[in-house]
Residue frames relative to the residue before (quaternion, step in Angstrom):
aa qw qx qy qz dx dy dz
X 1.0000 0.0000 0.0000 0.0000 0.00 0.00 0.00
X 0.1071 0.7059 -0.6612 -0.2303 3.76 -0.90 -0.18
X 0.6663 -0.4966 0.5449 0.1121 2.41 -2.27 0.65
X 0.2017 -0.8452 0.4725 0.1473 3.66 0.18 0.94
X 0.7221 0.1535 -0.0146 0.6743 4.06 1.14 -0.99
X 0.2701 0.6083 -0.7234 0.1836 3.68 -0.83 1.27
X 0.4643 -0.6754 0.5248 0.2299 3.27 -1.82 0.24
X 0.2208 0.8647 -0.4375 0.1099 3.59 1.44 0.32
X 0.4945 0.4748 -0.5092 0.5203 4.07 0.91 -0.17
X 0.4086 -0.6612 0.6249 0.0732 3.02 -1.52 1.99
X 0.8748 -0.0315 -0.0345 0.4822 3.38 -1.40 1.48
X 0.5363 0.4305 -0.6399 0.3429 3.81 0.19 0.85
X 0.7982 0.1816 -0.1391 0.5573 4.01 0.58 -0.11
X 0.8178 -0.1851 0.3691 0.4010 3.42 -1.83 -1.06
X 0.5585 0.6361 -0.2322 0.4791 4.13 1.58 -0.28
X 0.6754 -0.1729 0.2234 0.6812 3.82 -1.13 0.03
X 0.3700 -0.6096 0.7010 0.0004 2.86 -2.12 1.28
X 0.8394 -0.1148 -0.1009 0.5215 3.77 1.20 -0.49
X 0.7867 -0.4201 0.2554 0.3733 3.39 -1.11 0.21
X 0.6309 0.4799 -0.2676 0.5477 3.16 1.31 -0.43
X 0.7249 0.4067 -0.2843 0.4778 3.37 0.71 -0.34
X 0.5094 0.6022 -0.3419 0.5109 3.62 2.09 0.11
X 0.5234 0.5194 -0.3048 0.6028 3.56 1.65 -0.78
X 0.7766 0.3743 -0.3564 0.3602 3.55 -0.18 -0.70
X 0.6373 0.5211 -0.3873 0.4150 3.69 1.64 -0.58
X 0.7893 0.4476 -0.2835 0.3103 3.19 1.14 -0.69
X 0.5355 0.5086 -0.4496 0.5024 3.51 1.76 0.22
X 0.4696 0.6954 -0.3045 0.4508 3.63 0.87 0.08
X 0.8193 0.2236 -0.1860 0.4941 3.68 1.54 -1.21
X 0.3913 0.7040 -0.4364 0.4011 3.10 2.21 0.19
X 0.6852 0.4109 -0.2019 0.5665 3.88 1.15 -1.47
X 0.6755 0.3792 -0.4892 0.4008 3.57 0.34 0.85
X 0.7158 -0.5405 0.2190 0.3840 3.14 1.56 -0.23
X 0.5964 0.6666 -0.2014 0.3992 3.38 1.95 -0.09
X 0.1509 -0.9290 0.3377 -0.0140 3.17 -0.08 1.39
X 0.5242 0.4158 -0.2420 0.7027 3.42 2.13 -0.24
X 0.2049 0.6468 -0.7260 -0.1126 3.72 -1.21 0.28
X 0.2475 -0.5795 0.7328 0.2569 3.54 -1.83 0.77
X 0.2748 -0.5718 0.7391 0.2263 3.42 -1.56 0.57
X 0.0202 0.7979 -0.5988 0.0666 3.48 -0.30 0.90
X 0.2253 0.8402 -0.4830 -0.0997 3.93 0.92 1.06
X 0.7081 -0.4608 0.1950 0.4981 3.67 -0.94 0.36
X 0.1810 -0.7705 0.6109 0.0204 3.52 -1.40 0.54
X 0.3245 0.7597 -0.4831 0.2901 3.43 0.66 1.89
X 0.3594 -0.7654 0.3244 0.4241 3.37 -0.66 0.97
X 0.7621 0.3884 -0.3721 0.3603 3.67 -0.98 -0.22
X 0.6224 0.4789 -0.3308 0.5233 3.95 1.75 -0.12
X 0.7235 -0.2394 0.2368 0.6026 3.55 0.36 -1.27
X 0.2866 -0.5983 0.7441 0.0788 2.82 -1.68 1.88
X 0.2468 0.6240 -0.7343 0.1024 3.39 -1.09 1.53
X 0.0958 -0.8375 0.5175 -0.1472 3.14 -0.34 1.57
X 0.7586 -0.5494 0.1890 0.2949 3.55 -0.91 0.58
X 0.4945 0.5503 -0.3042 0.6001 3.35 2.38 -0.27
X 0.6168 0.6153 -0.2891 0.3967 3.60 1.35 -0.86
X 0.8640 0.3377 -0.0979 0.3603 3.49 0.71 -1.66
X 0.5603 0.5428 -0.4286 0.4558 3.32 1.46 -0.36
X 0.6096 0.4099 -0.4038 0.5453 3.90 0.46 -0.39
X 0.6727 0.3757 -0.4797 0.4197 4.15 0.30 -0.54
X 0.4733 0.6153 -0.4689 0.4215 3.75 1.34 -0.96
X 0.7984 0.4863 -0.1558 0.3191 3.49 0.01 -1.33
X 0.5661 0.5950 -0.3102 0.4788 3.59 1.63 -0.70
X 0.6761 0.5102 -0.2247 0.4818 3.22 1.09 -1.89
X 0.5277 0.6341 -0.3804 0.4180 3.72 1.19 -0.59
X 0.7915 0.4692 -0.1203 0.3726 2.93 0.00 -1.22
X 0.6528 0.3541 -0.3084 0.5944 3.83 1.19 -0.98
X 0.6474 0.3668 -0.5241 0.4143 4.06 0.45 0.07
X 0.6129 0.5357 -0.4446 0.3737 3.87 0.68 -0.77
X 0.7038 0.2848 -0.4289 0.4894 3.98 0.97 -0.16
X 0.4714 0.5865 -0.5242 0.3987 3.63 0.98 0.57
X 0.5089 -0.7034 0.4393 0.2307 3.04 1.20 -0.67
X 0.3696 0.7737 -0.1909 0.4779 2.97 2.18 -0.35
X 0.0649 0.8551 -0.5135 -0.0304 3.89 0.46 1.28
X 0.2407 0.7383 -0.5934 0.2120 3.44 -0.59 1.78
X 0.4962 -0.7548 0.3909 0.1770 3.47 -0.50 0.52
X 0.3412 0.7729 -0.5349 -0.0111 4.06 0.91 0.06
X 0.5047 -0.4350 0.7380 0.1069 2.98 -1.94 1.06
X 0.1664 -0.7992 0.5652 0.1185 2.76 -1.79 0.37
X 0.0142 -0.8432 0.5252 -0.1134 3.79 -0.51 0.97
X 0.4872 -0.6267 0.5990 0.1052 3.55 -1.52 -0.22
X 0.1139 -0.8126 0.5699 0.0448 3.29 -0.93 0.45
X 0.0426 -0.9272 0.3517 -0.1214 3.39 0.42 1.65
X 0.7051 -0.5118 0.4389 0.2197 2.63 -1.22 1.57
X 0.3176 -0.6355 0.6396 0.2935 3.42 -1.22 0.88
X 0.1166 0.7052 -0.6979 0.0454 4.03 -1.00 1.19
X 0.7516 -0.5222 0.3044 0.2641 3.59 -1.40 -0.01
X 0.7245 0.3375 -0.1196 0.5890 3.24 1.96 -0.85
X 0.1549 0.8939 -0.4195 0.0302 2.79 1.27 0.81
X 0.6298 0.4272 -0.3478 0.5477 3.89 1.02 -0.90
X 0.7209 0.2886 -0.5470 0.3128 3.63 -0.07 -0.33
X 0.7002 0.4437 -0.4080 0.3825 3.82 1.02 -0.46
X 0.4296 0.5149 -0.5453 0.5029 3.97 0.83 1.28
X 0.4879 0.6424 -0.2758 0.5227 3.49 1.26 -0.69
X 0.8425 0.2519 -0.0018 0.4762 3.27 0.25 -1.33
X 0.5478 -0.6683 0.3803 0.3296 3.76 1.00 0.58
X 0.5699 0.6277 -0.4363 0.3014 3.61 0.93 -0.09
X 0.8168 0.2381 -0.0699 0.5208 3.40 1.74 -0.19
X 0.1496 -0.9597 0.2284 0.0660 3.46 0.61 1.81
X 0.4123 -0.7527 0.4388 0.2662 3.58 -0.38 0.71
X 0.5337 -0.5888 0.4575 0.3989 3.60 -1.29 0.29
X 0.8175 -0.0094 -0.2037 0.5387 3.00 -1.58 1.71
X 0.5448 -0.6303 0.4365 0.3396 3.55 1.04 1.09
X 0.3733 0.6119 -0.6475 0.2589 4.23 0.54 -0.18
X 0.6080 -0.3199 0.6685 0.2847 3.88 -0.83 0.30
X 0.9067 0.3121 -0.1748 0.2236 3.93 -0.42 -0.42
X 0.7765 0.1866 -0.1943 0.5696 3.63 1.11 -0.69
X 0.5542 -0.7733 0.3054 -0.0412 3.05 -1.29 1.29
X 0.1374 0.7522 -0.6029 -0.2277 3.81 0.76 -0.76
X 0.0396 -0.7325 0.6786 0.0367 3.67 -1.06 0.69
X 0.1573 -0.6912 0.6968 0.1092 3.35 -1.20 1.36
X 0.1683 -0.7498 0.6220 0.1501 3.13 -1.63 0.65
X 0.6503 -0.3941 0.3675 0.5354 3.94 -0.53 0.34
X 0.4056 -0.5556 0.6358 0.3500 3.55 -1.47 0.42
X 0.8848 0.2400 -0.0886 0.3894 3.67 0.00 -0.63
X 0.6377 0.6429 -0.2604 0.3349 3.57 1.15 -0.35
X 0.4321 -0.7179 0.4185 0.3505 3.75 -0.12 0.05
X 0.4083 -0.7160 0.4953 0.2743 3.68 -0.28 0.37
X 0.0626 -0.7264 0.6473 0.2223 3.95 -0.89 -0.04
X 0.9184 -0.0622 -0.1849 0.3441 3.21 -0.95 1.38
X 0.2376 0.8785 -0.4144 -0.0098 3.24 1.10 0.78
X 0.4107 0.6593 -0.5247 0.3483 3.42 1.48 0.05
X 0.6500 0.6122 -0.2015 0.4025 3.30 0.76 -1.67
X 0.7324 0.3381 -0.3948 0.4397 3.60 0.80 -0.44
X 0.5649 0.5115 -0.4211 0.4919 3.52 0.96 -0.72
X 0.5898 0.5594 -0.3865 0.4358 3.68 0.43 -0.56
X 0.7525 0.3461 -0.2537 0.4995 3.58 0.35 -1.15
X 0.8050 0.3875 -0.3905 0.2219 3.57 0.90 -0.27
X 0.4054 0.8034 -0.1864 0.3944 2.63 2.10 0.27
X 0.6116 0.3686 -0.1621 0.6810 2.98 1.99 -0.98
X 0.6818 0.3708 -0.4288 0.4624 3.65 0.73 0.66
X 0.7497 -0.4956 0.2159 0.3817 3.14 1.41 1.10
X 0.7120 0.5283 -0.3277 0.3265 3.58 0.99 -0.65
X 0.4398 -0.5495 0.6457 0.2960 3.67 -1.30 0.21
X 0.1929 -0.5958 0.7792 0.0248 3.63 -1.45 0.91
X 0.0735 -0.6525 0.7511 -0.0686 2.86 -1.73 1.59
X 0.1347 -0.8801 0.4384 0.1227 3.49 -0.39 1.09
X 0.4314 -0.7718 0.4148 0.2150 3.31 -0.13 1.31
X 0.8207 -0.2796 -0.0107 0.4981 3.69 -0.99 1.02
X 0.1087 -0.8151 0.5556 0.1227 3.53 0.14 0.87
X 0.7776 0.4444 -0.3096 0.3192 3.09 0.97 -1.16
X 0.5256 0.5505 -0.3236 0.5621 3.44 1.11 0.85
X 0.6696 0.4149 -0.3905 0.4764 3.92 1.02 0.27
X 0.3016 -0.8790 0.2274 0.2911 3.47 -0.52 1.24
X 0.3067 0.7496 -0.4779 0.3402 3.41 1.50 0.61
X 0.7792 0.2997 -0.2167 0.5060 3.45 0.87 -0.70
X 0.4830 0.5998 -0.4718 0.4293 3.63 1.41 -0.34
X 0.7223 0.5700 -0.2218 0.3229 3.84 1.20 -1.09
X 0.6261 -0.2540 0.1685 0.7177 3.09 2.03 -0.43
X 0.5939 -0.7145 0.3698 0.0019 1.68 -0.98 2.77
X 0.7805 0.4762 -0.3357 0.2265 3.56 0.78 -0.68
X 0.3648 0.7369 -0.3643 0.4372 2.89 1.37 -0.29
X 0.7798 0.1998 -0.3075 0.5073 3.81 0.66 -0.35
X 0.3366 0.7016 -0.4062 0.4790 3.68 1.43 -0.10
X 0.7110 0.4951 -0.2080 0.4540 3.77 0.97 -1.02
X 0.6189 0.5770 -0.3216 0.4249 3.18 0.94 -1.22
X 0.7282 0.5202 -0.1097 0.4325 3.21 1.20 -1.93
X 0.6578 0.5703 -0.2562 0.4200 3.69 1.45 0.47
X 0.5378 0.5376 -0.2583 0.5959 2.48 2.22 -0.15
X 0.2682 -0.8789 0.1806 0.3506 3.24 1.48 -0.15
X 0.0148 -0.6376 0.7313 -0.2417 2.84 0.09 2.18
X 0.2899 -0.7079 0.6296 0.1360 2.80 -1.87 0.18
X 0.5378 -0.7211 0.4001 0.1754 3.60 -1.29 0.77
X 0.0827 0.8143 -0.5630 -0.1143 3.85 -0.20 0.35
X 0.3120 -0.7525 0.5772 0.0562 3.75 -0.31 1.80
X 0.1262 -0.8641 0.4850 0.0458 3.79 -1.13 0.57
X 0.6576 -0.6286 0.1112 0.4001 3.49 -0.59 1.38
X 0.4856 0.6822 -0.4442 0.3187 3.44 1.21 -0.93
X 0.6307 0.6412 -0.2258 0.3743 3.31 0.66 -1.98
X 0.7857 0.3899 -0.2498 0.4102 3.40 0.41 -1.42
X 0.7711 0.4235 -0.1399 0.4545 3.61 0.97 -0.90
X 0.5581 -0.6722 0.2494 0.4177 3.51 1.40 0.62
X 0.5779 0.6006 -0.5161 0.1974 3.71 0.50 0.27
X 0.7662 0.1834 -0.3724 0.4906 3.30 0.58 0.48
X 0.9274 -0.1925 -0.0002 0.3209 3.33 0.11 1.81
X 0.5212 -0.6186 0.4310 0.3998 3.77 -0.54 0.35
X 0.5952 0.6126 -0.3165 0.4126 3.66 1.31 -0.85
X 0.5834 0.5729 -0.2368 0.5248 3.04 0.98 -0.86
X 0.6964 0.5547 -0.2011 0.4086 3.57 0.11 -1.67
X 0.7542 0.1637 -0.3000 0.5607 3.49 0.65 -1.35
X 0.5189 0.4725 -0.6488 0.2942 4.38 -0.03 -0.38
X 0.6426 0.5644 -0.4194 0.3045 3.84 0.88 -1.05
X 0.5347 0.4293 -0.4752 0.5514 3.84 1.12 -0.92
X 0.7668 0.2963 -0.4922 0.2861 3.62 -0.61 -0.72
X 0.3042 0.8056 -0.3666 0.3523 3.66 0.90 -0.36
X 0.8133 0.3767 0.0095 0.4433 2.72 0.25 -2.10
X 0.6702 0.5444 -0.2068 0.4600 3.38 0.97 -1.18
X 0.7648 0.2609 -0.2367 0.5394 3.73 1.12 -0.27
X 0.4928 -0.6610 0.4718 0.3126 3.51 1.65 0.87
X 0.4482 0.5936 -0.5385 0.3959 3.72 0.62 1.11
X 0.7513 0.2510 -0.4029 0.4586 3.57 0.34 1.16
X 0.4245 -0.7632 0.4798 0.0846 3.27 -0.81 0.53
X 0.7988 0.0062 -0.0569 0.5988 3.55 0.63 -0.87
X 0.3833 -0.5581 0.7146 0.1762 3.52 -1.74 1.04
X 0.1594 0.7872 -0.5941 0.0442 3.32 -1.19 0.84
X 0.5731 -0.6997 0.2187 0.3664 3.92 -0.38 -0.18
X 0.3725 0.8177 -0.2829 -0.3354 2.49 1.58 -1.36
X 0.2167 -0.8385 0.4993 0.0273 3.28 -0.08 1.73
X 0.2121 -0.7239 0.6086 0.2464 3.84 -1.04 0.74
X 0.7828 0.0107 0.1372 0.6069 3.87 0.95 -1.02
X 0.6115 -0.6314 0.4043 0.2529 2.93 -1.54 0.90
X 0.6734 0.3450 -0.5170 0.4002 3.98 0.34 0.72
X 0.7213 0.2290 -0.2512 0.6035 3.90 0.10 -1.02
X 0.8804 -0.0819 -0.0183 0.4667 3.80 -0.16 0.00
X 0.1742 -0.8407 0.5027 -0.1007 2.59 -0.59 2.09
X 0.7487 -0.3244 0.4655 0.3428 3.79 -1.77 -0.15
X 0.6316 0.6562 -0.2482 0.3300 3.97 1.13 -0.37
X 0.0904 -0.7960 0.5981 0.0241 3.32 -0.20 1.21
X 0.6128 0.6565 -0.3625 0.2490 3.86 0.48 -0.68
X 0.5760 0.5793 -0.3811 0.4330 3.89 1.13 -1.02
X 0.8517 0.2744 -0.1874 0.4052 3.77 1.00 -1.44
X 0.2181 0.7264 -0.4671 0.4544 3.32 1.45 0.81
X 0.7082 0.4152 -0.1450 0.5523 3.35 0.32 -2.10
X 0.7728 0.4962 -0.2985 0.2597 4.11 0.40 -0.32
X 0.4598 0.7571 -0.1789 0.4282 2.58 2.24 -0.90
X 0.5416 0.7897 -0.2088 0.1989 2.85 1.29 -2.11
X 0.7027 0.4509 -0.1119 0.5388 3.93 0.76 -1.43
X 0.6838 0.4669 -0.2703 0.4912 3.22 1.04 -0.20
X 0.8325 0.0379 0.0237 0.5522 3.46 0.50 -1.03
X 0.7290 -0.4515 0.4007 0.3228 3.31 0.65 0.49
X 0.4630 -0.6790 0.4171 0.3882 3.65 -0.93 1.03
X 0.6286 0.4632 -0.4938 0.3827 4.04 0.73 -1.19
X 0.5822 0.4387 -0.4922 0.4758 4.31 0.25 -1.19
X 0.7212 0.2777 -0.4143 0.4808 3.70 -0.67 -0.70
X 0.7556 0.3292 -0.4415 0.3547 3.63 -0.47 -0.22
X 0.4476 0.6040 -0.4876 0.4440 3.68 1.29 -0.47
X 0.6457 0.7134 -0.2334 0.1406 3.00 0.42 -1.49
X 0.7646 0.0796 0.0122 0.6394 3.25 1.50 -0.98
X 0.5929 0.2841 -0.3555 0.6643 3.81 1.05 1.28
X 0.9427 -0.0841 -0.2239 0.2326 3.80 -0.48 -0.16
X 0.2893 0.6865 -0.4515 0.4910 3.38 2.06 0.70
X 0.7847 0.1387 -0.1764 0.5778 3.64 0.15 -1.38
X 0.4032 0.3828 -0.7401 0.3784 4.22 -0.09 0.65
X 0.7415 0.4151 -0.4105 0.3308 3.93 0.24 -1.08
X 0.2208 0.9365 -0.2268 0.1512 3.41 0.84 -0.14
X 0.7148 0.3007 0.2635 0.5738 1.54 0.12 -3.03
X 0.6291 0.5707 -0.3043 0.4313 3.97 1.19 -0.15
X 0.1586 -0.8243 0.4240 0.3401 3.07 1.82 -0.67
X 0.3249 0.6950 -0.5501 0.3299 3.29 0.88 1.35
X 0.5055 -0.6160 0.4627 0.3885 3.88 -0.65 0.51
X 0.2680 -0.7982 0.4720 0.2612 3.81 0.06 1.14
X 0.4466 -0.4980 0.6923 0.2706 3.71 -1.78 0.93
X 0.0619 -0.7470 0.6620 -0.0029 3.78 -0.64 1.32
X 0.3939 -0.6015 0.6623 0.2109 4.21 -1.01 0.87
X 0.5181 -0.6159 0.5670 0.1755 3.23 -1.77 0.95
X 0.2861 -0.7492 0.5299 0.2757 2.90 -0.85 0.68
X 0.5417 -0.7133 0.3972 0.1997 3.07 -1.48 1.45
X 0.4949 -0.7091 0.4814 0.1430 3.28 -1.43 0.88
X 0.0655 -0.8155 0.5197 -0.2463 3.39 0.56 1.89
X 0.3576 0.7113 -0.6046 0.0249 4.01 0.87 -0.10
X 0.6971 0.4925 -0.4609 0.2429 3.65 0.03 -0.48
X 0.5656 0.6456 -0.2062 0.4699 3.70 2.01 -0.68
X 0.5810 0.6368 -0.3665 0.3501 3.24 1.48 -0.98
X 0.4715 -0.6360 0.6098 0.0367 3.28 -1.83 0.54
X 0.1205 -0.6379 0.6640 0.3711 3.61 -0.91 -0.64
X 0.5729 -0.5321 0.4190 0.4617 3.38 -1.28 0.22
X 0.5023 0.7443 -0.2513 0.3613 3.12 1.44 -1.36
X 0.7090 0.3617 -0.2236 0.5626 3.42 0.69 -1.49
X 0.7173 0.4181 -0.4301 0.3545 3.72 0.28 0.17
X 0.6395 0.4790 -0.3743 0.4705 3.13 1.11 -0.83
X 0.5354 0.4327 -0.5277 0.4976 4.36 0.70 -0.86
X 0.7302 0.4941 -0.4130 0.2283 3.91 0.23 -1.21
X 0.6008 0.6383 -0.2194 0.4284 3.43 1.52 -0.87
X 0.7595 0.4083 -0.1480 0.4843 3.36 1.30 -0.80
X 0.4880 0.6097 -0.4547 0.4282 3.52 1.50 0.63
């Protein structure tokens, strides 16, 4: 599997604080089954400058201390970027780093609670500068939690959605939990990822919200999700995404699992 958004770069943001605590994340996403991580740490201005001079040398540090662990994982390096106005000319200019560094796919964060201003227009313009948008936990930003269409649009321009395990498995809230079923249920997201910051409340572990997904979209979508959606990604190849499968009478709520789970 790979891990498409994690916070494994030690002390450049809110993620692993030391190298040791980067080793223990990445033997953690090896025994779940994850064989690609992207260090994707935030890229915001006035919070963390981790720019493309910044992460390729941490990419290469963190390399190098797992290969004498012995520790066989692959991490890529990338960026989770702030949603700003200049955004295409700073990919151009290295001040804003794409996933697996390819020049082409994006991970855009957008405030949790703020409104965006023109976010069609930006996805548009980066669209016509060639790039792919990957919107980072959408189903967790309340511009689109307030109306749903509003990312439905974005996702007609063809961006794409990258949903995260927390969301699906209730740690960050019933709001969250149920925008992710409807998400899923109208085949508006594309990649499962973790973004994990540390190894207790948000971990390296794609496999639990795989298996939950499952009733929803079908075993091949949920397994795309984290093996041959985000390999094309990171190839900057336009990914071959699987329908999701029409299972309504099988379906669950997350909701109803999680109350059933807690009796």
């Amino acid at each position: 599997m790979i891990d498409l958004h994690t916070h494994i770069l030690p002390g450049v943001d809110d993620g692993v604080e030391t190298m040791e605590q980067a080793v223990e994340f990445a033997r953690v996403a090896i025994a779940d089954g994850i064989r690609v991580i992207v260090a994707t740490p935030h890229c915001k201005d006035g919070f963390y400058v981790n720019d493309r001079a910044k992460v390729l040398p941490a990419v290469e540090a963190l390399r190098k201390r797992l290969a004498e662990e012995a520790l066989e994982v692959d991490v890529q390096p990338g960026a989770e970027v702030h949603l700003c106005p200049d955004l295409v000319q700073r990919i151009e200019d290295g001040r804003a780093l794409t996933l697996a560094d390819n020049g082409k796919t994006v991970l855009l964060e957008l405030s949790l609670t703020q409104y965006p201003v023109e976010l069609e227009n930006l996805v548009f313009q980066l669209k016509l500068a060639g790039l792919e948008v990957l919107f980072a936990h959408p189903e967790r930003i309340r511009y689109f939690q307030d109306d749903a269409r509003r990312y439905e649009s974005v996702i007609r321009l063809g961006a794409y959605g990258q949903i995260t395990t927390g969301s699906v498995l209730g740690v960050f809230g019933s709001e969250a939990m149920r925008f992710s079923e409807e998400l899923l249920r109208k085949d508006l997201v594309h990649v499962l990822a973790s973004d994990a910051h540390n190894l207790r409340g948000r971990p390296p572990i794609l496999s639990e919200a795989l298996t939950a997904m499952e009733p929803l979209v079908g075993q091949r979508r949920a397994l795309s999700m984290a093996t041959s959606i985000p390999e094309a990604m990171l190839a900057g190849r336009e990914p071959v995404i699987p329908p999701v499968e029409d299972r309504a009478s099988r379906r669950t709520s997350f909701l109803g699992r999680l109350f059933r789970r807690s009796l």
